[in-house]
C-alpha positions in Angstrom: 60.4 100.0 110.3 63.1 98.5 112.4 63.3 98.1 116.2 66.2 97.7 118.0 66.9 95.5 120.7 70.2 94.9 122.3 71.1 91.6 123.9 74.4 90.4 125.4 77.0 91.8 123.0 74.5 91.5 120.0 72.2 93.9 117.9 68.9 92.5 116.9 66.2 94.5 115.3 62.9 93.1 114.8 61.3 94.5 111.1 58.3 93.5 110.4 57.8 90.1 112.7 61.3 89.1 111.4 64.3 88.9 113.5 67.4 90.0 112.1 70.3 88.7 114.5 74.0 91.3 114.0 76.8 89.8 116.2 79.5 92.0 116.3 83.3 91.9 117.8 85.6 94.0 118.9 88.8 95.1 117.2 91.9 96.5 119.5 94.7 98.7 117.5 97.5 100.8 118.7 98.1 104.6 117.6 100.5 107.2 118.5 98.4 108.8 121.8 99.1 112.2 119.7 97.9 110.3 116.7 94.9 109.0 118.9 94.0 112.3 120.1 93.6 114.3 116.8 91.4 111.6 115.2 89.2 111.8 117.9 88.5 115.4 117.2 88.8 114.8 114.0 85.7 112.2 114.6 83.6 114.3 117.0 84.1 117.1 114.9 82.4 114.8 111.7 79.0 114.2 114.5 80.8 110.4 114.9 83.1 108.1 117.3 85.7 107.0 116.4 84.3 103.5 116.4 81.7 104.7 114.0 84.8 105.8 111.5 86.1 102.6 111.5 83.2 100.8 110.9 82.5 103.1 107.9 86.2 102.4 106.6 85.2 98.8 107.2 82.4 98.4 105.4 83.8 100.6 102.3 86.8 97.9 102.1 84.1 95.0 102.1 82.0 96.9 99.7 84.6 97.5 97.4 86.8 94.6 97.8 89.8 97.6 98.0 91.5 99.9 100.5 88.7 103.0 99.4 92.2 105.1 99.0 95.6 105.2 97.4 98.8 104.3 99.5 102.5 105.4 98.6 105.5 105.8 99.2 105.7 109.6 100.2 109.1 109.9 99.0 111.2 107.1 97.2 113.1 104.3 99.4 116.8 104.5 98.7 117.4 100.8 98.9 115.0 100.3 96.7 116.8 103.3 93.8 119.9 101.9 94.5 118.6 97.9 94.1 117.1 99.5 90.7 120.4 101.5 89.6 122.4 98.8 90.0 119.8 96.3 88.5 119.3 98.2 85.4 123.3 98.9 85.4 123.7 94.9 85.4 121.4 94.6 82.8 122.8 97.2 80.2 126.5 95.4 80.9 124.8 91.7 79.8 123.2 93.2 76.9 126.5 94.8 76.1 128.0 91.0 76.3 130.0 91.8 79.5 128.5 89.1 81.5 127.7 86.0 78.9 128.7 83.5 81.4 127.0 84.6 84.9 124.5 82.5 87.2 121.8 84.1 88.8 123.5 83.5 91.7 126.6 85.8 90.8 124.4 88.6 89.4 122.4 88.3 92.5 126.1 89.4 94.4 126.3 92.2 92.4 123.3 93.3 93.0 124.0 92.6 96.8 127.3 94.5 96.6 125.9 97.5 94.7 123.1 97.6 97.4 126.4 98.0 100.3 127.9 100.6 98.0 130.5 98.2 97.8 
């Protein structure tokens, strides 16, 4: 059974004549105040702080040595098509023999100007 006891900025509980000493920090972020405002429902609607969602997010990326959810790219950059197109367009021409003599530095301009549109 643990006991709590709360001194200057740290947790300690006290199990079974042992002392168990928790530091803890504080972390500051900036949302969107619209943002802000719907988590915290969010939160109190779950029985929990915000500060205790964060915490749990915290401990899951610890735990799991991962961010406990997928991230992407809702929809697909257009830089990043273009960069490709033009790429894979480079690519197919020096297969094709259209390019035999070309540094990396003068396919690196094409792929440059093809990024402008040219």
């Amino acid at each position: 059974m643990y006991k709590k006891l709360a001194t200057n900025n740290k947790k300690m509980y006290i199990c079974s004549q042992n002392i168990i000493n928790m530091s803890q920090s504080a972390y500051t972020i900036r949302l969107d105040s619209d943002l802000k405002e719907r988590f915290d429902t969010l939160c109190e609607g779950f029985g929990m702080s915000a500060t205790t969602a964060f915490n749990i997010f915290v401990r899951m990326v610890v735990r799991q040595r991962r961010i406990p959810f997928e991230i992407e790219l809702s929809e697909k950059d257009e830089s990043y098509e273009r960069g490709r197109k033009a790429f894979l367009d480079i690519r197919r021409q020096a297969e094709a023999g259209r390019y035999p003599d070309m540094t990396l530095d003068e396919i690196n301009e094409e792929i440059r100007l093809a990024r402008e549109g040219r």
